[in-house]
LOLO-556526 format. One record per residue (C-alpha): x, y, z. Coordinates in steps of 0.5 Angstrom, whole numbers, plus 2048, in hexadecimal, padded with zeros to 3 digits. Each point is the difference from the previous one (the first is absolute). Layout:
# residues N
XYZ/...
//
This chain:
# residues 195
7EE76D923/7FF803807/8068057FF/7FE8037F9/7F8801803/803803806/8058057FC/7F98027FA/7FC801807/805805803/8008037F8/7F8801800/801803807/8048047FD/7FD8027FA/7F9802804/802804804/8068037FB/7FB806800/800801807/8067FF802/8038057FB/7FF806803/8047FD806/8057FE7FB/8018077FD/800803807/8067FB802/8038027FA/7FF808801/7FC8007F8/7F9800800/7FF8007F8/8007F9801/7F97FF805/7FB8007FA/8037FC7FA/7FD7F9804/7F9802801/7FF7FC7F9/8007FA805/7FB802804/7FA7FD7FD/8047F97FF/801801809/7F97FA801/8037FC7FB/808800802/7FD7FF808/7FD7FA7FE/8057FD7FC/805801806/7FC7FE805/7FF7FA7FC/8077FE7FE/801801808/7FB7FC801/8027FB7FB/8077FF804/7FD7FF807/7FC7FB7FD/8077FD7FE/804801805/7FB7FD806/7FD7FA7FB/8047FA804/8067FE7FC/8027F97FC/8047FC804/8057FA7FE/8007F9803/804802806/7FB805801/8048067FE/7FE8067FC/8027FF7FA/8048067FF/803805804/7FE8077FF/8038067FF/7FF807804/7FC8037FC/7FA7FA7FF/800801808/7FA803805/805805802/8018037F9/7F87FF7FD/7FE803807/8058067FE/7FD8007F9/7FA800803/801806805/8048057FA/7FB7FD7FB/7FA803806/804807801/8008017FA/7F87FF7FE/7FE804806/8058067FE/7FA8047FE/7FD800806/807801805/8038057FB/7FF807803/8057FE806/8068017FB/7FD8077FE/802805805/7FB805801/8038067FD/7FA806802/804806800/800804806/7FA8057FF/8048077FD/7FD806801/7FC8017F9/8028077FD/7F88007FD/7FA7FB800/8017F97FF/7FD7FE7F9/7FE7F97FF/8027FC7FA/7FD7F97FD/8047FC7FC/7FE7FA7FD/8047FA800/8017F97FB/8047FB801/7FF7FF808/7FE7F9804/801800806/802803807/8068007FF/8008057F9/7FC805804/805801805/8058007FB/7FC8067FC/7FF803807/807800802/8028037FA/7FC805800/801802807/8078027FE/7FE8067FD/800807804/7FB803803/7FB7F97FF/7FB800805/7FD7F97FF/7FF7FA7FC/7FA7FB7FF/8027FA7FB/7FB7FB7FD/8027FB7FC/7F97FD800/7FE8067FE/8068027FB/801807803/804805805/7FD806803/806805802/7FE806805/8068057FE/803806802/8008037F8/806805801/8057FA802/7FD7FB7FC/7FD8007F9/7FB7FB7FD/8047FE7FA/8057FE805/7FB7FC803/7FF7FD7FB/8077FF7FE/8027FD807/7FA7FA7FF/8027FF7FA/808800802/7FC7F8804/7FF7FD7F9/7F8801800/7FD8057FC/7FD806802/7FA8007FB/7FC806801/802806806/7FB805802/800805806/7FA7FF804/
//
């Protein structure tokens, strides 16, 4: 019983940060249409949290209760590896680093800002509305995807305020390109306008 909660709590560890986690995935593996499609998750993130906290509070519980003893004054029955502290303080640690990935996410998103160019012409200013980010994580994926482009000054990302706000060179660089680069990360590019 202890087993199986420790593996279903390492599961929805998982699933709650699955849409944040994602972007790095798609980093790691050099595609980035696959960062968007977990933003499904997002709402069920309260719940997944508690239920993994829970289940890893479930098996301490079991871990640390005293154990039956037999007439000799034994345990009763000789554990494996993993019904020990040392593999519930492991699950417990990877089960941690992955809730609080969110929060630590921008250290595996290299800043990219390209190095100023000289602008053929004044930089215009686009506005990009964004669906499907969640997290930190989502804004530097957009951000790094877009930086790849010539002749972009800056970018600001919000995920909490779904939006992109482009400053461009617009002789190296296109609003329909930006567009394509944000939508190239799995989130949608809803709605572009030049500011």
């Amino acid at each position: 019983m202890k087993t199986a909660s420790l593996f279903v709590g390492i599961f929805a560890a998982v699933a709650s940060s699955l849409c944040c986690i994602a972007p790095a995935l798609a980093l790691l593996a050099g595609t980035s249409s696959l960062a968007g499609s977990f933003a499904w998750l997002e709402p069920l993130r309260p719940y997944l949290l508690v239920f993994t906290i829970s289940l890893l509070g479930f098996a301490w519980y079991q871990q640390l209760k005293s154990q039956p003893v037999d007439s000799c004054g034994c345990e009763s029955q000789k554990k494996t590896f993993m019904q020990t502290k040392i593999f519930l303080s492991g699950t417990t640690l990877a089960a941690l680093l992955l809730l609080t990935f969110p929060s630590y996410s921008g250290l595996i998103f290299q800043d990219n800002t390209p190095k100023l160019q000289s602008i053929t012409s004044a930089p215009q200013t686009a506005f990009v509305s964004i669906k499907g980010m969640t997290c930190e994580g989502c804004e530097h994926h957009v951000k790094q995807e877009v930086n790849k482009l010539k002749g972009i000054v800056s970018v600001d990302v919000s995920y909490q305020k779904g939006n992109a706000t482009v400053k461009y060179d617009g002789s190296n660089t296109s609003l329909s390109e930006i567009k394509k680069a944000v939508d190239a990360t799995g989130y949608k590019a809803t709605s572009t306008r030049i500011l």
